[in-house]
C-alpha positions in Angstrom: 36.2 -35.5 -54.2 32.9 -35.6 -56.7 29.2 -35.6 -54.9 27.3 -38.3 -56.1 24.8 -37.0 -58.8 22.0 -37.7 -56.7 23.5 -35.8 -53.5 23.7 -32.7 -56.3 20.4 -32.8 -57.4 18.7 -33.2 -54.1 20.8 -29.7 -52.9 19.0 -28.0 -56.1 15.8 -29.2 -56.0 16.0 -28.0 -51.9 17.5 -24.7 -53.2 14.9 -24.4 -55.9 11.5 -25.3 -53.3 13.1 -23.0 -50.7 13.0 -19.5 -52.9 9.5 -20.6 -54.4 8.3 -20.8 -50.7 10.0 -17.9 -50.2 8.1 -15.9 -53.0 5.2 -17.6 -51.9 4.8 -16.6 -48.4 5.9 -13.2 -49.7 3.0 -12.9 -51.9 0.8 -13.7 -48.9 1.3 -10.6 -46.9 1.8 -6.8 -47.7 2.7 -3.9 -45.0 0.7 -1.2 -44.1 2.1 1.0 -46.9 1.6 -1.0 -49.8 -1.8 -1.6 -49.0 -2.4 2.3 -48.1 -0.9 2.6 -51.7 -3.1 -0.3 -53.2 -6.5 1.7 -51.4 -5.3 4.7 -53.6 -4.4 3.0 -56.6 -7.3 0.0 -57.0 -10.8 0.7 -57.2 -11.3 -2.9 -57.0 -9.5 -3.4 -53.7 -11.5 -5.4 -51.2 -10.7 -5.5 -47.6 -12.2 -8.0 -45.2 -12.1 -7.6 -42.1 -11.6 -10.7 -39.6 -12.4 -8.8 -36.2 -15.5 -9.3 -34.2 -18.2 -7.2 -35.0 -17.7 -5.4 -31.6 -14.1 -4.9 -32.5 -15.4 -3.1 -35.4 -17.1 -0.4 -33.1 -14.2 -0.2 -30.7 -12.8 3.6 -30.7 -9.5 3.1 -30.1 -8.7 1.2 -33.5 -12.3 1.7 -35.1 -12.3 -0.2 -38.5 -11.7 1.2 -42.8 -14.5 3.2 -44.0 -16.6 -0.1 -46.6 -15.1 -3.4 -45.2 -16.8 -6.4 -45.5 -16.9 -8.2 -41.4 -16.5 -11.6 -41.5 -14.8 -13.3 -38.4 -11.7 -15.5 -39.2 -14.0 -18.0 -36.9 -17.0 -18.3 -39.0 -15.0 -17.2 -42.4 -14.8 -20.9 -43.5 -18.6 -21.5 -43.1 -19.5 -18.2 -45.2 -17.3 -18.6 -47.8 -19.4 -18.2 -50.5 -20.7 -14.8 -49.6 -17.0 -13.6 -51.3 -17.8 -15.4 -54.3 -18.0 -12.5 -56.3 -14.6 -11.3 -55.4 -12.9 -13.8 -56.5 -11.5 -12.3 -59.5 -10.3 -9.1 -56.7 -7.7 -8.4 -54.7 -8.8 -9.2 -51.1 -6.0 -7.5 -48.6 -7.1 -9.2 -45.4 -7.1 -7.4 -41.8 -7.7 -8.1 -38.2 -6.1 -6.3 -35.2 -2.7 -7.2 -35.0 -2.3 -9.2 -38.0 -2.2 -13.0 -36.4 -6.0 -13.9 -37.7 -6.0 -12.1 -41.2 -3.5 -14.2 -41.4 -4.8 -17.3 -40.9 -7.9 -16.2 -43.1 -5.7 -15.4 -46.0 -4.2 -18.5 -45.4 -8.3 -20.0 -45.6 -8.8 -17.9 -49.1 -6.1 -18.3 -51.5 -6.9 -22.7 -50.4 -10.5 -21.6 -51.8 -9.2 -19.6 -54.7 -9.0 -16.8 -53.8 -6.2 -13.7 -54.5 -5.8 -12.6 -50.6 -3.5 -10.3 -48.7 -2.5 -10.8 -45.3 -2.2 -6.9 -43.7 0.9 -7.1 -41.6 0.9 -5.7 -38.4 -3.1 -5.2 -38.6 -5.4 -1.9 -37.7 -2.8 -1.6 -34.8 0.1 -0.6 -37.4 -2.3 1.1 -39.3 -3.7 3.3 -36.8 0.1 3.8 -35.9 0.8 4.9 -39.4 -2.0 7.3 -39.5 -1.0 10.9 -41.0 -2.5 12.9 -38.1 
């Protein structure tokens, strides 16, 4: 029995928009190694931190030696202080990865090439060559 033609090429334009999401959201995130690896390898790297400032002080996870701090709350609203990143890589961290999320979600709609940091400065810290 023969699918209708339009039956067929509704299956290939589905298979074809499911692996461009997939590469998509791929592109979004990186794990803690890679972006240990892009820290080594890219002077240009910029990581922003999402955590409140207080988080930033916190012992236990402490924060990366030249971040930039702006919380994923207010990050829509000061935008345009990463203006002159935009041509960068911004690899995007919080503390468990659920708000650098979201915030790299809120930079690549503005334009921007952003990161998401999976698993955060927990699975960073965790990582840590001690």
């Amino acid at each position: 029995m023969k699918l209708p033609a339009a039956i067929v090429l509704s299956l290939i334009l589905i298979s074809m928009f499911s692996l461009s999401w997939a590469q998509i959201e791929k592109k979004q995130s990186i794990t803690v190694n890679e972006f240990r690896e892009m820290m080594k390898t890219d002077s240009n790297l910029v990581v922003l931190d999402v955590r409140n400032p207080q988080e930033l002080k916190d012992k236990t996870l402490g924060h990366i030696e030249g971040v930039i701090n702006i919380p994923v709350q207010v990050l829509e609203s000061r935008i345009k202080e990463l203006d002159d990143y935009k041509d960068k890589d911004i690899a995007v961290i919080c503390r468990s990865g659920r708000r650098s999320k979201i915030a790299t979600e809120i930079l690549l709609k503005y334009g921007f090439n952003a990161f998401n940091v999976e698993g955060g400065m927990i699975k960073y810290r965790a990582t840590e060559k001690k």
